[in-house]
C-alpha positions as CSV (number, residue, x, y, z in Angstrom):
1,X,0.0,0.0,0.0
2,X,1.5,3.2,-0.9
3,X,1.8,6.1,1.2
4,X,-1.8,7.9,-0.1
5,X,-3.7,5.2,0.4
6,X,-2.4,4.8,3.9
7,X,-3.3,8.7,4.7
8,X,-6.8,7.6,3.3
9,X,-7.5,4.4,5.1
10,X,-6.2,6.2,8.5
11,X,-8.9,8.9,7.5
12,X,-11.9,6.3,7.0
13,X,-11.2,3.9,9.7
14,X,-10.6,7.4,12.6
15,X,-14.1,8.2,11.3
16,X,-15.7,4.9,12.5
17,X,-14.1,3.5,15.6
18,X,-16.3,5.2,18.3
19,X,-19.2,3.5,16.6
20,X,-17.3,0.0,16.8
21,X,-16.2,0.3,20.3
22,X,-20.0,1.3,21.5
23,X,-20.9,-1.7,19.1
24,X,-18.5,-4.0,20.8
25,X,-19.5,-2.8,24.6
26,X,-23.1,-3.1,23.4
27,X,-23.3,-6.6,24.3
28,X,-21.0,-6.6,27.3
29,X,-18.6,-5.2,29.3
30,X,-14.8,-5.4,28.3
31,X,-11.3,-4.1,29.0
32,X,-9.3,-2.5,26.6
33,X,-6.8,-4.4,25.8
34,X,-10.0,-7.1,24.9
35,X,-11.7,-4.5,22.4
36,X,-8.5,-4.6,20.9
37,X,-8.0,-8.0,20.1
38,X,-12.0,-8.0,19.4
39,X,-11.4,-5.5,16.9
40,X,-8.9,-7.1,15.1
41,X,-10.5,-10.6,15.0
42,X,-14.0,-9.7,14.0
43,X,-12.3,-7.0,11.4
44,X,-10.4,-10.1,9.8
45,X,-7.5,-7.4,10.5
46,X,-8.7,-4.2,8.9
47,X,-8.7,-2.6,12.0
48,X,-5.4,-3.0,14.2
49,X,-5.5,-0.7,16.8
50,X,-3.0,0.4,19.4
51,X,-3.3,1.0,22.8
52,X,-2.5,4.5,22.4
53,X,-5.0,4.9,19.2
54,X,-7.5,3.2,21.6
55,X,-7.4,4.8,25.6
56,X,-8.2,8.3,24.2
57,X,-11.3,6.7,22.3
58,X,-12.4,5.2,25.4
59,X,-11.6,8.3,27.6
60,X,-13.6,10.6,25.2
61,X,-16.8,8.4,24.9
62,X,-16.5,8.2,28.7
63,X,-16.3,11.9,29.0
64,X,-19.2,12.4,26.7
65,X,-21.1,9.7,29.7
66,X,-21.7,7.0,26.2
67,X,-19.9,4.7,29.1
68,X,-18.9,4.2,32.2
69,X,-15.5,2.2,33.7
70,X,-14.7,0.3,36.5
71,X,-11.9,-1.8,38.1
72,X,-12.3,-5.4,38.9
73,X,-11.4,-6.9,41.9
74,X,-7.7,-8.9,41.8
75,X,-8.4,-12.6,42.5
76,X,-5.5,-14.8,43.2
77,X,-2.6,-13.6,40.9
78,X,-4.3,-11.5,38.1
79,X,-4.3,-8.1,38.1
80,X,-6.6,-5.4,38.3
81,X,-8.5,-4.9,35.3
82,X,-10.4,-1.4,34.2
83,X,-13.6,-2.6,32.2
84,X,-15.6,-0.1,30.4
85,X,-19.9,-0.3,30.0
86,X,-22.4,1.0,27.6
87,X,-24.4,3.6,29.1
88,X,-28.5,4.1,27.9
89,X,-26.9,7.1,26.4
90,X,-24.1,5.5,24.7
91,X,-26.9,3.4,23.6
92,X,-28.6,5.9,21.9
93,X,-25.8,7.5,20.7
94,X,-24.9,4.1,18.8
95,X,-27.9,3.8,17.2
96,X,-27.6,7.4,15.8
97,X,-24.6,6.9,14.6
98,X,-25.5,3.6,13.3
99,X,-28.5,5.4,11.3
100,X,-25.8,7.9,10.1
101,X,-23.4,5.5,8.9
102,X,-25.4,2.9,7.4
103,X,-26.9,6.7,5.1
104,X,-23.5,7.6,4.4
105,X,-22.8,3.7,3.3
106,X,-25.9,3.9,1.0
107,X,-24.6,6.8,-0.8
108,X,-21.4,5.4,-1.4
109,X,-22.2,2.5,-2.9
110,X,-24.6,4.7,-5.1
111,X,-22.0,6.6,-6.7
112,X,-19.2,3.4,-6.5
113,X,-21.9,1.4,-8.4
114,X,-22.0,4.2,-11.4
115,X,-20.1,3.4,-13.7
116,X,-17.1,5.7,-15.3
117,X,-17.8,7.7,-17.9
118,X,-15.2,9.1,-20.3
């Protein structure tokens, strides 16, 4: 992949990821490191994401209340983990932006399926 189409995949994919973290926490709570490997399995690897591409995702949608964090309790020798929730907001927020996206995808694939004129 050349260096454009890099810059344009980067674009498309920023665009996109709040609506496929809320999707992913819709069903049940997870920790980060979990919707990362989540996103990279069901995305058959289109969308690889860093921790550092993903915590300020997670800390915005939690500043705009979409959901809500909280530690686990250690047991035995695992750690503390921070799992985030869906909120009835975040909720509604998905299914906004779900409405959105699924418009903008119809209109895409309008003018893809038109064939090139010369």
């Amino acid at each position: 992949m050349n260096v454009q189409n890099e810059k344009y995949e980067r674009q498309m994919k920023k665009g996109v990821l709040d609506m496929l973290v809320l999707k992913l926490l819709e069903s049940d709570e997870k920790y980060g490191y979990q919707l990362i490997s989540e996103l990279n399995e069901k995305s058959d690897g289109v969308f690889i994401l860093k921790e550092g591409t993903l915590y300020p995702i997670l800390y915005r949608l939690e500043d705009e209340a979409f959901i809500e964090s909280n530690w686990s309790l250690p047991e035995g020798k695992q750690v503390s983990r921070k799992y985030y929730s869906i909120t009835a907001k975040g909720k509604a927020a998905l299914e906004q932006i779900a409405t959105t996206w699924n418009s903008i995808q119809s209109g895409i694939d309008k003018i893809m399926e038109t064939p090139v004129t010369k």
